[in-house]
C-alpha positions as CSV (number, residue, x, y, z in Angstrom):
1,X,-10.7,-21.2,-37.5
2,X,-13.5,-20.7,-35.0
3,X,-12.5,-17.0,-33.8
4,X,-15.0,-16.9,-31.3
5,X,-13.3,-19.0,-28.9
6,X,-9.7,-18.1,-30.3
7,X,-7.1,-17.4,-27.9
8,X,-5.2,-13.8,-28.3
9,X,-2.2,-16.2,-29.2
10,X,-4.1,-17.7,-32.2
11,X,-6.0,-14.5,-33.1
12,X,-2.4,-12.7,-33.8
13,X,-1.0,-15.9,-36.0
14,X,-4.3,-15.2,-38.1
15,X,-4.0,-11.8,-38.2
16,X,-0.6,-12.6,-39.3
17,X,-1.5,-14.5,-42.3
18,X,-3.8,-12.1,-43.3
19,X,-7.1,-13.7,-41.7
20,X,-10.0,-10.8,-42.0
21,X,-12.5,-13.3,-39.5
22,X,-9.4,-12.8,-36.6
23,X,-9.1,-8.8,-37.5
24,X,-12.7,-8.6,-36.8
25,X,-12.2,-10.3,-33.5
26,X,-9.6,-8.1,-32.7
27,X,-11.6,-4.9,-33.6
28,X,-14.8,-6.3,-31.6
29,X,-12.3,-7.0,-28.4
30,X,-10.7,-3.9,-28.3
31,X,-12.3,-0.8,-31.0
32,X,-14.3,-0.2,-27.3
33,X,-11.1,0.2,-24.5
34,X,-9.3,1.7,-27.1
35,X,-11.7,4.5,-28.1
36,X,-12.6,5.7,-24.3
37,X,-8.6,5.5,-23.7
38,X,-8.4,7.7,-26.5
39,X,-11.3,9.9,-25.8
40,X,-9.9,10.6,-22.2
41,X,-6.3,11.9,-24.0
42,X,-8.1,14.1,-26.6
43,X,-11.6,14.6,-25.7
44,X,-13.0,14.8,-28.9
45,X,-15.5,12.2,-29.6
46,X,-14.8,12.8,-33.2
47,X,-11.0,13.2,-33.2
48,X,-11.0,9.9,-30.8
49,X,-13.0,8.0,-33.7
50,X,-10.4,9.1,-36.2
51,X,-7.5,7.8,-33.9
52,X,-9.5,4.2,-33.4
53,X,-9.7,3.7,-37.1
54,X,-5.9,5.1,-37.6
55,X,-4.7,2.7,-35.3
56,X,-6.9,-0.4,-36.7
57,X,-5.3,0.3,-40.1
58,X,-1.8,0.5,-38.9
59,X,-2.3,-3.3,-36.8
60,X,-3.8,-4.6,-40.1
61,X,-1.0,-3.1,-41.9
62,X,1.5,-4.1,-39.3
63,X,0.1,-7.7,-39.2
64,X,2.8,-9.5,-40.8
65,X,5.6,-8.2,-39.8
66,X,4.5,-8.8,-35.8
67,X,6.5,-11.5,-33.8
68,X,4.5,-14.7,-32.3
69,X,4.5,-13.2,-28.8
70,X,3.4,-9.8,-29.0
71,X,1.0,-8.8,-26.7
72,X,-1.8,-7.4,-28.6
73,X,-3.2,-4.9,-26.1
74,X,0.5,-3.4,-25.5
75,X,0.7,-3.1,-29.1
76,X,-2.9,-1.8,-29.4
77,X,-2.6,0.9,-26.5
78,X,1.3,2.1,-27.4
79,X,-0.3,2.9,-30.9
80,X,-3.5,4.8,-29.5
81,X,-1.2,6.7,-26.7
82,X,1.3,7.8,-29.9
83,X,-1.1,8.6,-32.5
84,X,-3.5,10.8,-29.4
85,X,-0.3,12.4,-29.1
86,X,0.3,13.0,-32.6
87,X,-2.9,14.2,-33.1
88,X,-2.3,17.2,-29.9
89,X,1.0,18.3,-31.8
90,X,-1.4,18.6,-34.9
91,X,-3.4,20.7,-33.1
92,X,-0.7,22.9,-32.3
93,X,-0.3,23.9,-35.7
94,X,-3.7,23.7,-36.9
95,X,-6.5,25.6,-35.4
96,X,-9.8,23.7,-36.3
97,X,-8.0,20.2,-34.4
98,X,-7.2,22.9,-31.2
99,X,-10.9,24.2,-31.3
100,X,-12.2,20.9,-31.6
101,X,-10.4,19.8,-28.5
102,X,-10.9,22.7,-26.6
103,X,-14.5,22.6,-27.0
104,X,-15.1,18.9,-25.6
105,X,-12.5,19.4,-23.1
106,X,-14.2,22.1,-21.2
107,X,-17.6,20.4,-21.4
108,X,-15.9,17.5,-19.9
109,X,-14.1,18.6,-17.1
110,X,-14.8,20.7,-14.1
111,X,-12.5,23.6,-12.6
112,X,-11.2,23.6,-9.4
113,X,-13.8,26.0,-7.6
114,X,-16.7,23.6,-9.0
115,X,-14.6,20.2,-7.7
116,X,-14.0,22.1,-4.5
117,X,-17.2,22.7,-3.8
118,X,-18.3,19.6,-4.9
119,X,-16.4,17.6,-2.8
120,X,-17.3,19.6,0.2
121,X,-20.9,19.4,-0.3
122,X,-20.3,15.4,0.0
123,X,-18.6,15.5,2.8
124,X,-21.1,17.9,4.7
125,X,-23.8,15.2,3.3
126,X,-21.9,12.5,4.5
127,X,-21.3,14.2,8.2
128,X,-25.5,14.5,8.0
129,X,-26.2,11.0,7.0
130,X,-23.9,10.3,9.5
131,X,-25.2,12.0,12.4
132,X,-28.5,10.0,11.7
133,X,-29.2,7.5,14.5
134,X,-28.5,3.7,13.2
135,X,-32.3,2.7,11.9
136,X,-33.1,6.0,10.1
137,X,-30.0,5.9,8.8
138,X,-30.2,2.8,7.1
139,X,-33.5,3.3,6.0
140,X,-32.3,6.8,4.6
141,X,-29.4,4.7,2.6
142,X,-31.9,2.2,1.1
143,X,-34.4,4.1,0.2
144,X,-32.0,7.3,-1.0
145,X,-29.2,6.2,-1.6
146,X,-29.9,2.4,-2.9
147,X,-33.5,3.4,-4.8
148,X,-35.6,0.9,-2.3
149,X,-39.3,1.8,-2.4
150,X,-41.1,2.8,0.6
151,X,-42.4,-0.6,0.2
152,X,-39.5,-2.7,-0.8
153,X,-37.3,-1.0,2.3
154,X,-40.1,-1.7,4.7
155,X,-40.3,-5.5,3.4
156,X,-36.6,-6.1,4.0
157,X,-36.9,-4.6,7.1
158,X,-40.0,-6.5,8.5
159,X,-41.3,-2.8,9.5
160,X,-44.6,-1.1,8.1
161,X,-44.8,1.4,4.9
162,X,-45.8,4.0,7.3
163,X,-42.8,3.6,9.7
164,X,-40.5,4.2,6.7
165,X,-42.3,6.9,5.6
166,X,-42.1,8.7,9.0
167,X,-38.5,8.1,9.3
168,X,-37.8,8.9,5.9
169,X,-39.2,12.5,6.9
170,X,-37.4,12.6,9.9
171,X,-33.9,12.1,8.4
172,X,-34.6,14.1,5.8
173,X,-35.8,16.9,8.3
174,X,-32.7,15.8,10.3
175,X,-30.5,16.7,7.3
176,X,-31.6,19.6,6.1
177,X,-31.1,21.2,9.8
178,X,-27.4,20.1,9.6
179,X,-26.9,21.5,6.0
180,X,-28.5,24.7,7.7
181,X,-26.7,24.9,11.2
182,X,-23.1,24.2,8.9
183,X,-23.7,26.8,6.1
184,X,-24.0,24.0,3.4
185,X,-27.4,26.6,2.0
186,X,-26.6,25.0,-2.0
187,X,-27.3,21.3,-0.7
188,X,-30.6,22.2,0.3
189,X,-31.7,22.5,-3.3
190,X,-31.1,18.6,-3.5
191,X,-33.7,18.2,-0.3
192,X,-36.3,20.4,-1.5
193,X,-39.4,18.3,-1.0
């Protein structure tokens, strides 16, 4: 069987029969999806690892008794999602698995002051950029915003280095004034030149 080119259809009848070259196809196509779907439930790199390997185990154990058209990445996923569960019922009842958790899960997310303010200081940047007139404003976005060079932006818009430059300061002056005049004072820690 060449299990590079194997259909999910033939890759489950070899799994079926016990095939290790079709398990290993499986594990390549989905140990990646499964683990960041798993990390997102429990946050724990380490705990999420331990739940990929769980559920590899039970689809090899499960192999043979799985009908012709299951979908593997139902199958795959429904395991994950119960076993991630599983795992945050554990860790009601056992205090390292909770700490573990907790300690990812507040590096990982942010609270609802630091995603308010974050959102607003994107719109206030977005009202600036905005506000800029139409050719510093693209030139702003591509050399910003896209990562164009000085060069590179002057080059794809037939204008000189220095033009750029000069309008570059501009918008950035431009922006800074309208972070000012709106009370947006933390933003200008990202325009500090």
């Amino acid at each position: 069987m060449h299990v590079v080119k194997a259909t999910e259809e033939e890759l489950l009848i070899a799994l079926k029969q016990g095939n290790e070259e079709a398990f290993s196809a499986i594990y390549k196509l989905y140990v990646k999806k499964i683990y960041a779907f798993t990390l997102n439930i429990l946050k724990s790199p380490v705990v999420a690892e331990d739940v990929v390997q769980e559920v590899f185990v039970k689809l090899w154990k499960s192999a043979p008794t799985l009908e012709d058209d299951t979908s593997l990445n139902a199958f795959l996923y429904t395991i994950a999602r119960n076993l991630a569960l599983n795992v945050i019922r554990k860790a009601g009842r056992e205090q390292w698995l909770t700490d573990e958790i907790a300690s990812h899960a507040y590096d990982t997310c942010e609270d609802g002051l630091a995603y308010t303010q974050r959102k607003q200081t994107k719109e206030f940047l977005d009202h600036a950029i905005s506000a800029l007139p139409p050719q510093r404003k693209r030139i702003y976005q591509l050399c910003h915003i896209e990562g164009f060079s000085y060069k590179q932006a002057a080059g794809k818009l037939g204008i000189s280095d220095s033009t750029i430059n000069s309008q570059m300061v501009k918008a950035i002056k431009s922006i800074k004034t309208y972070l000012l005049r709106n009370g947006a004072l933390l933003l200008l820690l990202v325009f500090k030149s």
